[in-house]
N, C-alpha and C positions, 0 to 999 in steps of 0.2 A: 853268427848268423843274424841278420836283421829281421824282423818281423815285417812285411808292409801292408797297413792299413785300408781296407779299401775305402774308395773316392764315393762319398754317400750323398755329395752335392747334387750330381744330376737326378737321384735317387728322391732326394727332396725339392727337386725343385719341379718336379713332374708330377710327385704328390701334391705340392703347393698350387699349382695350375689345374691341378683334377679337382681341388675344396676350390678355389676360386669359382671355375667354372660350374659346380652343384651346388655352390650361395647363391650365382645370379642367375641359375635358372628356379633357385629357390623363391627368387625376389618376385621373378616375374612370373610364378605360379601364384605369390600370394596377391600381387597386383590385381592381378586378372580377378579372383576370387572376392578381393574387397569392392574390384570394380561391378563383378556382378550382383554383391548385395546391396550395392547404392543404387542402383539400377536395378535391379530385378521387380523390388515392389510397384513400382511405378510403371512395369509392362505387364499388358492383358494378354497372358499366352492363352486363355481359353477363348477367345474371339476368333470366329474362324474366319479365313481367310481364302477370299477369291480363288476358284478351280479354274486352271485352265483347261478345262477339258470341256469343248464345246457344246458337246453331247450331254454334258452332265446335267439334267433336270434336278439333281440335289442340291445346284450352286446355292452356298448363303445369299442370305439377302439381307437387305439394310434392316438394322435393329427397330425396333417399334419406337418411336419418341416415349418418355418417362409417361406416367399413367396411362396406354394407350396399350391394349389386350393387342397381342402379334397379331391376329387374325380379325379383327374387330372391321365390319363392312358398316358405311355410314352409308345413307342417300345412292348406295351403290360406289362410294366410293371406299378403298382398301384405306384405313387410315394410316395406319403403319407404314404404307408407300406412297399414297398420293394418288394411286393409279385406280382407275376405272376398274370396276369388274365387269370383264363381259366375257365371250368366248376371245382366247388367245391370250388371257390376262398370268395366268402361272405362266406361259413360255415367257410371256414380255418381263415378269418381276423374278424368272430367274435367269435369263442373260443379261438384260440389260441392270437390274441391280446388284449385278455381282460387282460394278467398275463404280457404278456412280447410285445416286437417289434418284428414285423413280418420280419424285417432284421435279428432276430435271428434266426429263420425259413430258410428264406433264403441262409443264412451261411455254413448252413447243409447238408450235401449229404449221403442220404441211402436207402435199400433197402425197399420193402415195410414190414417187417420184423422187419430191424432195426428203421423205425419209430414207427412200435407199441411197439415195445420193450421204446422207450422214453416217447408215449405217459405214459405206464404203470407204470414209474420211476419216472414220474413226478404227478402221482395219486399215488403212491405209499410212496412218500417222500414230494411232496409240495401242494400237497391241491389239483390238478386236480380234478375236478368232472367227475363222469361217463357220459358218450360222448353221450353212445344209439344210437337212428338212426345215429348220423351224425359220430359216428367212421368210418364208412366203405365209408364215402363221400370224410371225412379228408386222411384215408388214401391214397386214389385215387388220391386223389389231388396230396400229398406228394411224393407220388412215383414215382408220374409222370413227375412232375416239378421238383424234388429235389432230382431224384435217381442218385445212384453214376454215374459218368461220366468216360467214357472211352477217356482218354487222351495219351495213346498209348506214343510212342517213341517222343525223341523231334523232331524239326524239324532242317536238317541238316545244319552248318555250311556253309553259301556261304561267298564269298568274304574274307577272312581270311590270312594274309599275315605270311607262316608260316617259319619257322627260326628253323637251328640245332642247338642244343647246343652244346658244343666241352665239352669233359671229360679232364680234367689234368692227 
């Protein structure tokens, strides 16, 4: 009577493919893992990050420039944003500085008009969300503090030491 051995090849070669397979998801667990300590120090996870949720008067706002108190009001102006205080000044520094700096606000001079016309450019092409009540607070605001300015003629030339030219 012969004995026959059984056939342990397929046996091993399906173990062999099950350790292959748990090394290279071994690998690329620890990739992952080195990759996130080369990287991890160098990201601000405590920085918070724009809400979209339009309603929200909590949205962050731009960080205060280095020596500069978050809340610190100069000559009436928010230094930490750039922006004017007057009435309508929290709704304008917390929508519009959740996307950008409220010095770019600042920058700008128009009518009450030409800032709805931006608001609707910038909901129209970069993700603005709809404003609702506080559109008509923002425009207020903008208008007011950042309508065009009438700067009229320059002012005239004093003290000027003035010289003919001679023609050849």
């Amino acid at each position: 009577m012969s004995e026959e051995k059984p056939d342990l090849e397929p046996v091993l070669k399906q173990l062999y493919n099950s350790l292959f397979m748990l090394l290279g998801l071994a690998a690329v667990v620890l990739c992952v893992v080195l990759l996130y300590a080369i990287v991890a120090p160098s990201m601000d996870f405590s920085s918070p990050q724009p809400a979209a949720n339009p309603q929200n008067q909590g949205t962050p706002v731009a960080a205060a420039p280095a020596g500069v108190e978050e809340e610190e009001i100069v000559d009436g102006v928010h230094v930490a944003s750039g922006l004017i205080v007057a009435e309508g000044f929290e709704t304008v520094r917390a929508q519009c500085t959740a996307c950008h700096s409220g010095k770019l606000v600042a920058q700008n001079r128009a009518t009450r008009t030409g800032w709805k016309e931006m608001i609707t450019w910038m909901q129209n092409t970069q993700g603005l969300w709809p404003l609702g009540d506080n559109e008509p607070i923002i425009l207020d605001y903008l208008a007011t503090n950042y309508g065009p300015e009438e700067t009229g003629r320059r002012a005239n030339l004093e003290e000027v030491e003035w010289y003919i030219l001679e023609l050849d």
